[in-house]
C-alpha positions as a Markdown table, in Angstrom:
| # | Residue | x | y | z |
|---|---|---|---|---|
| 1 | Unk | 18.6 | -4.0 | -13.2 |
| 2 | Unk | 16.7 | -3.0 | -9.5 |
| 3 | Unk | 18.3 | -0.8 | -7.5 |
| 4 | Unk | 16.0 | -1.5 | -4.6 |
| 5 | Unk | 17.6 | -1.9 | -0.9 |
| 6 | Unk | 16.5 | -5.4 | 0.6 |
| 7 | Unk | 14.9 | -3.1 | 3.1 |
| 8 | Unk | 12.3 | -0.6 | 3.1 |
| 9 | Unk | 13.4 | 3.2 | 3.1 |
| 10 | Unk | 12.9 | 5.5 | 6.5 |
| 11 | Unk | 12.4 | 2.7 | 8.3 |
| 12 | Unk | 9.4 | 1.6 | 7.0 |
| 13 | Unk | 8.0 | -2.1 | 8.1 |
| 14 | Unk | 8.2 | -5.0 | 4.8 |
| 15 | Unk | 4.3 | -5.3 | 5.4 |
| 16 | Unk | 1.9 | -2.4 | 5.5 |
| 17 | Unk | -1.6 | -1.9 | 5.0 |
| 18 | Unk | -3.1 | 1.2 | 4.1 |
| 19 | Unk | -6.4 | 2.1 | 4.9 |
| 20 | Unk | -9.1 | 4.7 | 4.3 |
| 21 | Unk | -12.0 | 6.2 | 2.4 |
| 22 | Unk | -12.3 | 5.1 | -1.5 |
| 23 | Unk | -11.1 | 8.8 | -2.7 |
| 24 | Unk | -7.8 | 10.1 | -4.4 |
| 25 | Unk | -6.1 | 10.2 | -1.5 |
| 26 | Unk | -6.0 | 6.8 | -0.7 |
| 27 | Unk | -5.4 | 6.2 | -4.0 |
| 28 | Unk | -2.3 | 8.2 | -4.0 |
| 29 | Unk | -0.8 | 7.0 | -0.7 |
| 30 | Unk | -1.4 | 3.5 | -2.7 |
| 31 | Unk | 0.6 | 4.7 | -6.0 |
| 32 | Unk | 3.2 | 6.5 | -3.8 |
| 33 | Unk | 4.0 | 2.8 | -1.5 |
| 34 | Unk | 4.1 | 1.5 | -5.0 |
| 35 | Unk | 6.5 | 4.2 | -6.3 |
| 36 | Unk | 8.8 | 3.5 | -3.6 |
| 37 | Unk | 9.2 | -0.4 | -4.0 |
| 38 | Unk | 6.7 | -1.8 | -2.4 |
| 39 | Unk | 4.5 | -4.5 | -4.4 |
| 40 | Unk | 0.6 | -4.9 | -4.2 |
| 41 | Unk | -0.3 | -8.1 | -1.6 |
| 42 | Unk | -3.4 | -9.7 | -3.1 |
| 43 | Unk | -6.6 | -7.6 | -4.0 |
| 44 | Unk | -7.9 | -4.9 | -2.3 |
| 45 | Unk | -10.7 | -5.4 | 0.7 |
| 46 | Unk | -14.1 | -2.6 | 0.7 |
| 47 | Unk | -16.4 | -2.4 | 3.0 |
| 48 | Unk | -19.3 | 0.4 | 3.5 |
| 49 | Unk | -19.1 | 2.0 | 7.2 |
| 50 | Unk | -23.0 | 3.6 | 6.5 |
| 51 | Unk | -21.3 | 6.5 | 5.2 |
| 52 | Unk | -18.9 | 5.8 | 2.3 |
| 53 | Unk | -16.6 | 2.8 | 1.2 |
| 54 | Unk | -13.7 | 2.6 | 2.9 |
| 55 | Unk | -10.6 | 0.3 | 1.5 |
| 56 | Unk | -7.8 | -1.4 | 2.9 |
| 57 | Unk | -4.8 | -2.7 | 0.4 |
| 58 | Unk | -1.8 | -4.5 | 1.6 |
| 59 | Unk | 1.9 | -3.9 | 0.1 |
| 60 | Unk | 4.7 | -5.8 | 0.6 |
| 61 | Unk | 8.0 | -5.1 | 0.5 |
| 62 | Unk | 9.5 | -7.7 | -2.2 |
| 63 | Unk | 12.5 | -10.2 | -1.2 |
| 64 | Unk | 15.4 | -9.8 | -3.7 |
């Protein structure tokens, strides 16, 4: 059984999306929204800013 609140901890809005370059550190901010509750919204979008990739995921915080 969840024990997820309807609502996000710390105040945190139902609909984020993180952003940043392709490295571990986006990945963990990912992994730690996921840890928390929050569910993946679609795929992942990339672009390449001439430097490096940068990635934007949106999460959702699920309806129960």
């Amino acid at each position: 059984m969840s024990t997820l609140s309807n609502t996000p901890p710390d105040g945190l809005p139902r609909y984020r999306v993180l952003t940043g370059p392709d490295d571990a550190s986006f990945c963990h901010r990912v992994s730690e929204a996921l840890a928390l509750g929050y569910e993946l919204h679609e795929g992942p979008a990339v672009t390449f800013n001439g430097e490096r990739v940068i990635v934007a995921q949106a999460v959702v915080w699920p309806s129960r």
